[in-house]
N, C-alpha and C positions, 0 to 999 in steps of 0.2 A: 504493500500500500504506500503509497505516497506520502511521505511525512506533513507537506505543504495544502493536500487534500482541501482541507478544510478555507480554503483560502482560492481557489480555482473555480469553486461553481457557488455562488453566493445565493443563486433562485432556487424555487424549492426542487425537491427531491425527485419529482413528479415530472419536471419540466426538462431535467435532464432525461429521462428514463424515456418520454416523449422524444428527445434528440435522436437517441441512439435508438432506436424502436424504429423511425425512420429511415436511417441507416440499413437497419435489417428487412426493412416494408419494400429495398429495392429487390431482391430475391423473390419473392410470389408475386410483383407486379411483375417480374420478365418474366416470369411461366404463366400465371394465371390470367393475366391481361387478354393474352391471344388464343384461348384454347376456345372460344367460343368461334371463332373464325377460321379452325382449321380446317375445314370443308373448302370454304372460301377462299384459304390461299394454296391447297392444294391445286383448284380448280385456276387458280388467273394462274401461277407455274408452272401447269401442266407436270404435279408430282405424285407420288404415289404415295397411300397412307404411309409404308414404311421411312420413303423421304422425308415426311413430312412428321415421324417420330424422334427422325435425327434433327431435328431443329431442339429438341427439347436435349435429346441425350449428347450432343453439343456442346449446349451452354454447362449440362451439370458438370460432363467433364471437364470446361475449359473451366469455369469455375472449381471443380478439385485438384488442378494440376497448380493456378493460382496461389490456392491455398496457403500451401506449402511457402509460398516466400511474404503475403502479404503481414502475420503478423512476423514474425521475423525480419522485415525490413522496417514495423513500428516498432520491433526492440532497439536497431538502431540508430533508425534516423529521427524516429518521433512518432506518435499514433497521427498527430495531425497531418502533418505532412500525405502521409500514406492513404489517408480517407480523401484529402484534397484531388490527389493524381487517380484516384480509382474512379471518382464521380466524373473527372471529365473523360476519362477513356470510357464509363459506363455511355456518357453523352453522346459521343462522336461514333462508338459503336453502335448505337442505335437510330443517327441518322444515316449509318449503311443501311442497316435492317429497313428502315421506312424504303427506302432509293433503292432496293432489291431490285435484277429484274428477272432471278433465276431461283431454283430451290437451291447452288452451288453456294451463289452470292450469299441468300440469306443463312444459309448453312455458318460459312464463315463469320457473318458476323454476329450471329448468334455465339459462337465461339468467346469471341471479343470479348461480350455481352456478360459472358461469365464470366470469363477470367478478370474484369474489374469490378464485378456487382459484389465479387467476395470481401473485399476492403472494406465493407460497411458491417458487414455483420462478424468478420473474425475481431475488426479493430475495436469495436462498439463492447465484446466480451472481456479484454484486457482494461479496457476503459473504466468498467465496473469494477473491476479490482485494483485498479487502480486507487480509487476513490474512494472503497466502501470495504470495511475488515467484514469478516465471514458472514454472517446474519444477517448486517446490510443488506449487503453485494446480493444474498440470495433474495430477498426484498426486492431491490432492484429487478434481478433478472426476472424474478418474477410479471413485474411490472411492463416490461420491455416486450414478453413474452405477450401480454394483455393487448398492447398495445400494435405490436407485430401482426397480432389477428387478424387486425381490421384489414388487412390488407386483400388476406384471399379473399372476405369474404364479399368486398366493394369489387375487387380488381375485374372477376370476371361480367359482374354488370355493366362496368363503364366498357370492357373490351368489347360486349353484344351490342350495346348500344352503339358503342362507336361505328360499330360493323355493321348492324340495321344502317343506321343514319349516313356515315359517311361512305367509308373503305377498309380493306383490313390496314392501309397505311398508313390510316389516321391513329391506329390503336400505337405507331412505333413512333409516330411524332410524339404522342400523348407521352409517351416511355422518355423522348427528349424531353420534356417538360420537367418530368421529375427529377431526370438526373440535372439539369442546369438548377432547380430550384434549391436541391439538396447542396448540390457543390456551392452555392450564397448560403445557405440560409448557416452551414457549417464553415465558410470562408469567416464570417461576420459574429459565430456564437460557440462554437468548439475550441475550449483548451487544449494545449499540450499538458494531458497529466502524464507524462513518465518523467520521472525525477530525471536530471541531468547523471547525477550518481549511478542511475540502474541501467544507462546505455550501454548496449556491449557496442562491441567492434563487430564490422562487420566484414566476414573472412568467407567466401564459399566452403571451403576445405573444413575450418572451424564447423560452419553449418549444417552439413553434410553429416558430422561427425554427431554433433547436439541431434540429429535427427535420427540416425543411425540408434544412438542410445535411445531414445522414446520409442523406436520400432520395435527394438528387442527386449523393450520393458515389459513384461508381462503384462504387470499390473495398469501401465497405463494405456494398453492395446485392446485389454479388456474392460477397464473404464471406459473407452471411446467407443468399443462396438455395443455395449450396454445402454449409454445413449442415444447413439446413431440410429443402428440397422432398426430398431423397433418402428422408428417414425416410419421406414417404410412402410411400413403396414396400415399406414393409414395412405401415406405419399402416394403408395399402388395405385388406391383410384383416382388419385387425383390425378395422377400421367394417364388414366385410363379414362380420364370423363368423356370423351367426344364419345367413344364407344360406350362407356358403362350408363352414362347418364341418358345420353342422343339414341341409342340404341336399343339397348336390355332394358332399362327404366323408361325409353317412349317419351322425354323430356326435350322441348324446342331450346334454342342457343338461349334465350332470353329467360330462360327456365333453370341456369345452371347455378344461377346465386342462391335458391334453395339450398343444394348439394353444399356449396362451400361455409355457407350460414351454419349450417347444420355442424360439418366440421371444422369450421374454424371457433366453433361458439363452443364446442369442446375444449380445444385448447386453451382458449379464452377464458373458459369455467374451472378448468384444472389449472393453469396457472394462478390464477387467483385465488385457490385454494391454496397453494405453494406456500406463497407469499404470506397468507395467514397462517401458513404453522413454523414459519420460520423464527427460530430457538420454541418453539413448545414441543415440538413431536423432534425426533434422533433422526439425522437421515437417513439410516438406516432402515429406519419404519416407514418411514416416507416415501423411499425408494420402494419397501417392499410394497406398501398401500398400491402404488404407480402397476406392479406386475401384477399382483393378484388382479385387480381390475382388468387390464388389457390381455389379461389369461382367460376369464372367465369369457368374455365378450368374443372374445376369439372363438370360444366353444360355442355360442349361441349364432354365431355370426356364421360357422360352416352348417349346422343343424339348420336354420332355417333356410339358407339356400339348398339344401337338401330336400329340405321337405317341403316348402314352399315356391311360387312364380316369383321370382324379380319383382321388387317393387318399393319405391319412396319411403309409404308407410312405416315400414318396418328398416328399409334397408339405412334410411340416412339415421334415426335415432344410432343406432349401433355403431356405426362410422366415427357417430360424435362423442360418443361413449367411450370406444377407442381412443380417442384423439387426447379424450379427458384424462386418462392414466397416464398417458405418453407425457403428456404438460405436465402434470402434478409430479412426477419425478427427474424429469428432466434437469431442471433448474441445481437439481441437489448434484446428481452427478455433474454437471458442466463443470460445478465450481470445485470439485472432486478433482476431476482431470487439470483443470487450470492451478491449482495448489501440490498436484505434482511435481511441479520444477516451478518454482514459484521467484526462481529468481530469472525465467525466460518464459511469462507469462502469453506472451505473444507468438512465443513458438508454439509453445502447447496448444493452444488455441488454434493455430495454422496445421496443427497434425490432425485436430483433432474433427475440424471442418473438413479437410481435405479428407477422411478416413468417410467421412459420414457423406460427403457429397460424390466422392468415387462410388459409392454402393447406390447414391441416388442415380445417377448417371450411368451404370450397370442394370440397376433396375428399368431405368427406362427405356435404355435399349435394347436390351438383351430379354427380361423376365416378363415386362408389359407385353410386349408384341406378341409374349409366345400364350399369357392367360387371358389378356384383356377379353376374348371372345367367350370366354367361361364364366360366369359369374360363379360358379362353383371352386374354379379354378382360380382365379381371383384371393377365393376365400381362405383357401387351404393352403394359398401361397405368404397371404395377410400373418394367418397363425406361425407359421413358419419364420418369417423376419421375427415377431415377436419375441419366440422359441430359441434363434439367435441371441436374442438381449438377454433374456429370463437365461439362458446356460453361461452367459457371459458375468453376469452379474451376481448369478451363485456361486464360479467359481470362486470369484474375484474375493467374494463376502468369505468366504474361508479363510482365505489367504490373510487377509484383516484381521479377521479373530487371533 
């Protein structure tokens, strides 16, 4: 933590957590924004659905390859510095996407797209801790988390609307909006909190090495997949909406802010829960509260597509339910993995996004394509990401005792 902390953000609590919440609102605006129009832009490229999957599994890779050096380069140039240069590469990346005139073009800068949208949300996680000693900080993330929601669950209204009303190009202009707004609004109101004292040097060879060590950590390999891979399980269907929502559930593009309502209002609910048990309940329990939940719903979630037609009613409550376990333990593990090496907060935090966006980015091009046409399949593949977290996070808890 920063000795000076208390001296660097003067306005409330809330309004920071708001900052950096924004920060991370650029990530589900560049997926969720345009899925309402992938019909639309498959059809003016003349692409194929699978084409037009790699627009998403793309950006999560360019975004996980990112990862890896953006907080690392806030350990030693400065956090602000790094969120300033990501907002405009996010910018200038996405008035390619708008000026597309191929699925090759938008492919590439889709790419772009990711690899600087990561700078908001890995840098935004060391920021917190920066700031805030344990309890806070979980507070905080909590908060951020709350606030982060709002994103998926507007994003894809304004993308159908844009796409009703104007063109799918208007949804990438929209995308330049935000990143020019963030990159002022954080020019004009974002500190440097990393003490001058905690800058390392920056050595590739050295980093390489600091990284090398986190990979072969057991402990904090399984920290990050305990976090991570679970969200897939709920992520699945959101890389899966054109199909699961447009298709198996019979829902028009203008229909899909239901679906994300539904899950992001999960997350929204369990992070806010988080945040009010932060210091009363051990994270421990906390974390375990997060699997029991997302274990049980897993079990209901394959049985009723089993037994049951596809459908809203039933299928979004569950979704959101999901969602709700994932948020409410999240927050604990994050700040888990980031107090690993607590004296390269910004690295950890760059393994630890990069670990979790490689498996999103694997997921969406490898694992969607092959179940999105199952809703069964779907289901039993949802459990399974889970199953990854829940085996990860047992062992780990062992090893603790």
């Amino acid at each position: 933590m920063n000795p000076d902390a208390g001296n660097l953000w003067r306005a409330p609590r809330w309004a920071l957590a708001v900052l950096l919440a924004a920060l991370g609102m650029i990530g589900p605006f560049s997926i969720d924004t345009y899925l309402p129009a992938f019909s639309g832009i498959a059809r003016a490229l003349d692409a194929s659905p699978v084409q037009m999957q790699q627009t998403l599994s793309s950006y999560l890779l360019g975004f996980a390859l990112m990862n890896l050096f953006h907080g690392a380069l806030s350990d030693s140039f400065g956090r602000r510095p790094v969120v300033l240069w990501g907002m405009a590469a996010f910018t200038l990346a996405s008035v390619g996407c708008a000026l597309a005139g191929s699925i090759g073009q938008l492919v590439f800068w889709r790419t772009v797209q990711g690899m600087s949208a990561g700078a908001g949300i890995v840098v935004s996680r060391a920021i917190i801790r920066d700031m805030f000693p344990p309890s806070e900080a979980q507070r905080v993330m909590s908060q951020v988390t709350i606030f982060f929601g709002v994103a998926p669950a507007i994003a894809p209204m304004i993308g159908g609307f844009l796409f009703v009303h104007a063109d799918w190009h208007s949804i990438f202009w929209f995308l330049v909006l935000i990143g020019s707004s963030l990159f002022i609004a954080n020019w004009r109101l974002l500190p440097e909190t990393l003490h001058a004292e905690a800058r390392q040097p920056f050595h590739i060879g050295h980093l390489m090495r600091e990284y090398g060590r986190l990979v072969t950590s057991r402990r904090f390999m399984l920290l990050a997949l305990a976090s991570g891979i679970p969200f897939n399980g709920m992520f699945l269907y959101v890389l899966a909406a054109p199909v699961f929502v447009g298709e198996h559930l019979g829902l028009a593009p203008a229909q899909f802010f239901w679906f994300f309502c539904f899950s992001i209002g999960g997350i929204m609910g369990g992070a806010w829960l988080s945040g009010r048990l932060a210091g009363k309940v051990r994270p421990r329990q906390q974390i375990r509260y997060g699997f029991v939940i997302m274990g049980v719903i897993s079990i209901i979630n394959v049985s009723l597509n089993l037994l049951l037609p596809p459908s809203p009613i039933w299928a979004f409550p569950v979704i959101s339910a999901f969602a709700f376990g994932w948020a409410l333990m999240v927050p604990v593990v994050t700040l888990l993995v980031l107090d690993e090496v607590p004296e390269r907060r910004g690295l950890a935090s760059s393994l630890q996004a990069c670990i979790g966006s490689a498996a999103n980015g694997l997921v969406a091009g490898l694992v969607t394509p092959l179940v999105m046409h199952s809703t069964v399949a779907l289901a039993f593949t949802s459990m399974g990401m889970m199953g990854i977290g829940l085996l990860s996070w047992q062992t780990i808890k062992r090893e603790m005792n």
